[in-house]
C-alpha positions as CSV (number, residue, x, y, z in Angstrom):
1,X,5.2,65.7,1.3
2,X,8.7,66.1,-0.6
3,X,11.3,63.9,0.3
4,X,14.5,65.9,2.4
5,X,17.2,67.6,0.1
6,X,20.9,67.4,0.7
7,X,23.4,69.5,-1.0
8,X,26.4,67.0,-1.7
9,X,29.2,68.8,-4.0
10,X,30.0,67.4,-7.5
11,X,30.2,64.8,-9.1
12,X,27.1,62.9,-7.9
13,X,27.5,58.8,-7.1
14,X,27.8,57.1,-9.9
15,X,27.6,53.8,-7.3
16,X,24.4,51.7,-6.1
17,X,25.7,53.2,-2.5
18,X,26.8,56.7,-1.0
19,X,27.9,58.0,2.1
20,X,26.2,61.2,3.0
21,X,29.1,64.3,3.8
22,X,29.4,65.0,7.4
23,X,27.4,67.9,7.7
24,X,24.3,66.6,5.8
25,X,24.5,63.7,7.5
26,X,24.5,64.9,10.9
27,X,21.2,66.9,9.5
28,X,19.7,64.0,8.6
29,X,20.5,61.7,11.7
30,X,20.3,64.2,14.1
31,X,18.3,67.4,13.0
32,X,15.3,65.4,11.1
33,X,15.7,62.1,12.9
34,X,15.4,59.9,9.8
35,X,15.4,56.4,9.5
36,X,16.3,53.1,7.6
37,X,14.1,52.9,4.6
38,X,13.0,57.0,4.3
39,X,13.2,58.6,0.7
40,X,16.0,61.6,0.2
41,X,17.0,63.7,-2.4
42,X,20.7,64.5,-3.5
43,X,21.7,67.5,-5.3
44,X,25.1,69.0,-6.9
45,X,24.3,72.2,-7.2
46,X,25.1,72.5,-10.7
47,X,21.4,71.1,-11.8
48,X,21.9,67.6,-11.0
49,X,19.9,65.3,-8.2
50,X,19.0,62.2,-7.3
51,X,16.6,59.9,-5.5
52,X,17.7,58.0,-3.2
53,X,16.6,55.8,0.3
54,X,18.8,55.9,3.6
55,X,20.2,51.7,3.5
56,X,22.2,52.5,7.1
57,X,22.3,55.2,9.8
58,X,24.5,54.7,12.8
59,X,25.9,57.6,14.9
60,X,27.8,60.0,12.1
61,X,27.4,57.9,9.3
62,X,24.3,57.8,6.8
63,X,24.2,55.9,3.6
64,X,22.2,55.8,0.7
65,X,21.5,53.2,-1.6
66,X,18.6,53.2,-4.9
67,X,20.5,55.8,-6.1
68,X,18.1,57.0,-9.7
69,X,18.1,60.1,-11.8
70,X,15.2,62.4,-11.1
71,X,13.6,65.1,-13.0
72,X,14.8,68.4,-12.2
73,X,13.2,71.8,-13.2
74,X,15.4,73.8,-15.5
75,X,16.7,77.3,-14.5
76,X,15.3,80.7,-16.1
77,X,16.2,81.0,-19.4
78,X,16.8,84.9,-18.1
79,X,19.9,85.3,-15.7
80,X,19.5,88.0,-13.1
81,X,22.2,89.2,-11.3
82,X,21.7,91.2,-8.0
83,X,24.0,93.5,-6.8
84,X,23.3,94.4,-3.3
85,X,24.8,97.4,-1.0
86,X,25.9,95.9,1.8
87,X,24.1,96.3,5.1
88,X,23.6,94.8,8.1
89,X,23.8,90.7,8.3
90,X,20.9,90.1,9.4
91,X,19.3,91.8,6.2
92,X,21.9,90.0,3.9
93,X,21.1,87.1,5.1
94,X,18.0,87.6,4.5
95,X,18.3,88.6,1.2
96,X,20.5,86.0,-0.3
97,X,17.7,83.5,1.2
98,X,15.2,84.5,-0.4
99,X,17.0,85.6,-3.6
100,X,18.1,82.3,-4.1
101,X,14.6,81.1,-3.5
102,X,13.3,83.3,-6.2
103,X,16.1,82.2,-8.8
104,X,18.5,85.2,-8.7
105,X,21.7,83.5,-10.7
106,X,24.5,85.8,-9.3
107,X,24.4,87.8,-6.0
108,X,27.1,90.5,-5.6
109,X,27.9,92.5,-2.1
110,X,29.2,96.0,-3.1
111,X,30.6,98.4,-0.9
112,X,28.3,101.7,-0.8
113,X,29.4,105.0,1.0
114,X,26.2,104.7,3.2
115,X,27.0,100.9,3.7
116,X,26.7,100.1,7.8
117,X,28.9,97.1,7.2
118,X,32.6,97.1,6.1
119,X,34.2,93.8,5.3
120,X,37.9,93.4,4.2
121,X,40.5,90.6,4.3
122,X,39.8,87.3,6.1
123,X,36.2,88.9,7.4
124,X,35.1,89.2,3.8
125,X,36.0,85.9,2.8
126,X,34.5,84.4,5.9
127,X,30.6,86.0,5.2
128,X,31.6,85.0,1.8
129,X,31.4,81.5,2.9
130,X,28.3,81.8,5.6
131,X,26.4,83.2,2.7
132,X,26.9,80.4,0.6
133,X,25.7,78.5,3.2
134,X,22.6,80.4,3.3
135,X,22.0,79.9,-0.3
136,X,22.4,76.1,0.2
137,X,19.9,76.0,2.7
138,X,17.6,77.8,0.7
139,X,18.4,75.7,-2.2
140,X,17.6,72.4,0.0
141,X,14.2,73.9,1.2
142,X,12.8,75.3,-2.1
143,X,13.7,72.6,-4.7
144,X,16.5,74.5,-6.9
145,X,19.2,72.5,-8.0
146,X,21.8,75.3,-8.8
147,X,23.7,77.7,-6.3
148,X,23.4,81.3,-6.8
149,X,27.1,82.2,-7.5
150,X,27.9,84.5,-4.7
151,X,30.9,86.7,-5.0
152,X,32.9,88.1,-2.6
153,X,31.9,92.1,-1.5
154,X,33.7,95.0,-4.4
155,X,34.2,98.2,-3.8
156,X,30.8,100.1,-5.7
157,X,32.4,102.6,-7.6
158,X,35.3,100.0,-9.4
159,X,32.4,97.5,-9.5
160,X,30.5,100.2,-12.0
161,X,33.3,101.1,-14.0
162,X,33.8,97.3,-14.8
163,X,30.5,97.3,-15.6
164,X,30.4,99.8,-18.6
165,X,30.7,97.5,-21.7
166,X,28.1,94.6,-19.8
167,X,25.6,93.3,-21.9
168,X,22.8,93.0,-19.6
169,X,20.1,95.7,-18.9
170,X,21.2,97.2,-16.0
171,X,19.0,98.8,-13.6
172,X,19.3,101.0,-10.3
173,X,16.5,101.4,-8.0
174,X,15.9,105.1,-7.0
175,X,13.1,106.8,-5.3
176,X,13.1,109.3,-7.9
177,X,13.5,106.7,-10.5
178,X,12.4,108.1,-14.2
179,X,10.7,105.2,-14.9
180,X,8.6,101.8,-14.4
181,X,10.1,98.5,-15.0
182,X,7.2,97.6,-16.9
183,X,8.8,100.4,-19.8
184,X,11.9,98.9,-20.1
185,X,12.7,97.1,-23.3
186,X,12.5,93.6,-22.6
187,X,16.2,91.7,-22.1
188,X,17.2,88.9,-23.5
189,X,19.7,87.0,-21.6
190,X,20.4,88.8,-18.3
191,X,19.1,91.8,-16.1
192,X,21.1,93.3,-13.6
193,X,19.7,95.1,-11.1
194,X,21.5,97.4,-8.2
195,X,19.8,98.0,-4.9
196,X,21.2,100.1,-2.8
197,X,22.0,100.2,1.4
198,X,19.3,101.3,4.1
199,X,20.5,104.9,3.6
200,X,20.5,105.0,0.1
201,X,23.4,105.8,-2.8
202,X,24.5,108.8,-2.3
203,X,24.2,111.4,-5.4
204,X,27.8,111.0,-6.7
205,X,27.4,107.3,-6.9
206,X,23.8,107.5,-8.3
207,X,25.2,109.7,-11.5
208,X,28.1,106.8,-11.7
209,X,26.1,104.6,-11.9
210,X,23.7,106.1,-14.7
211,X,27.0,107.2,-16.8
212,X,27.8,103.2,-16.8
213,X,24.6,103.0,-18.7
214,X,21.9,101.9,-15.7
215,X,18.6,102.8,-16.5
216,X,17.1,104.7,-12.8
217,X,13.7,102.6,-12.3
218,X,10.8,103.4,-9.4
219,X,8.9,100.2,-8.3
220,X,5.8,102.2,-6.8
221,X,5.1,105.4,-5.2
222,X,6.2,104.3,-1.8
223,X,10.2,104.1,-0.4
224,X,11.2,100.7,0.2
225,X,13.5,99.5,2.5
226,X,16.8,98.1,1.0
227,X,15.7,94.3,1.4
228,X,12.5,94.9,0.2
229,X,13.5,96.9,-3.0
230,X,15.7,94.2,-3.5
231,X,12.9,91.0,-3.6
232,X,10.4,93.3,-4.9
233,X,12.7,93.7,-8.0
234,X,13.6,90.5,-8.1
235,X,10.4,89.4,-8.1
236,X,8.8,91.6,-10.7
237,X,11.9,90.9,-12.9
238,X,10.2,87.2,-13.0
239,X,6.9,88.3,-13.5
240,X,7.4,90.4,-16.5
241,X,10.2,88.6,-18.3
242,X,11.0,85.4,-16.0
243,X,9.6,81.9,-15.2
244,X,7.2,83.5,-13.1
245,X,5.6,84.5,-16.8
């Protein structure tokens, strides 16, 4: 059984001793019940972690002590960047989880016209921040060492139009896609991908999105629903060009 994980911001302790931050140590105390003596894991999310062993734990306070360098497992050599519709929270958060789980490197909210959530101002800013806390706990529980960067939600259409001289392969999910992923030329540094809300993009921000050069793909004869189209890309992204190769 894998020791814990706790997310503890750069720079990692360079000292024989550190105190866990708050929140992670009120996980460990309080949450998993851990004691003197058990075996922990740090990380920086920025591909750094450490092995560690919890030396004292009283009330709020939990320190570490053995600090050592551990092997980590690199990140995919292919960057995928998600950009999701927005829709409702529950789904969002369920896709950033799982995204990050399946080594998505950017995840980016946009606005669509069929969108069921709007978010603005200090709203935006504070899902911003919940969702990077879903992507740390998904980091802790699958073993990644690097944060998706998440980005606050854009508006689609101004979103698209900064997107026309990208480099990536850019792909948008249809359900009367012209083609199978499995076509497509094969990138070489990044993919990204464009999912749309549960009602789907409308046909005015389909065609935008094709003029800024994304390729319309079909994954299957069936109609997904928005967080399924949106790990079932992901995921076949890693199969066919990915570290799940």
């Amino acid at each position: 059984m894998s020791a814990p994980r706790f997310y503890c911001p750069a720079p990692l302790p360079l000292s024989t001793n550190f105190e866990l931050p708050a929140q992670a140590a009120h996980h460990a105390s309080r949450v998993l019940r851990m004691r003197l003596g058990d075996a922990v894991q740090i990380f920086d999310g920025i591909g750094n972690a450490l092995d560690a062993t919890i030396n004292e734990i009283s009330g709020k306070r939990v320190i570490l002590g053995n600090l050592q360098t551990c092997m980590v497992q690199p990140e995919a050599g292919l960057r995928i960047v998600l950009a999701q519709a927005m829709c409702s929270s529950d789904k969002m958060d369920w896709i950033v989880q799982k995204a990050t789980e399946l080594g998505v490197s950017e995840i980016l909210p946009v606005q669509a016209q069929r969108s069921v959530a709007k978010l603005s101002g200090t709203r935006a800013e504070k899902r911003t921040e919940h969702w990077r806390s879903v992507a740390i706990s998904a980091c802790e529980q699958c073993g990644r060492n690097t944060l998706p960067l998440i980005h606050a939600p854009q508006e689609l259409e101004s979103w698209l139009m900064s997107m026309r001289a990208a480099s990536s392969a850019k792909f948008i999910l249809l359900p009367g896609g012209a083609t199978q992923l499995r076509t497509q030329t094969k990138p070489t540094l990044s993919v990204t991908l464009l999912i749309g809300p549960e009602g789907g993009f409308t046909p005015d921000e389909a065609n935008v999105a094709q003029q800024m050069d994304f390729s319309p793909i079909l994954l299957g004869p069936r109609v997904l629903r928005t967080e399924t189209a949106a790990l079932a890309a992901v995921s076949a992204v890693q199969t066919l060009w990915g570290d799940f190769a």
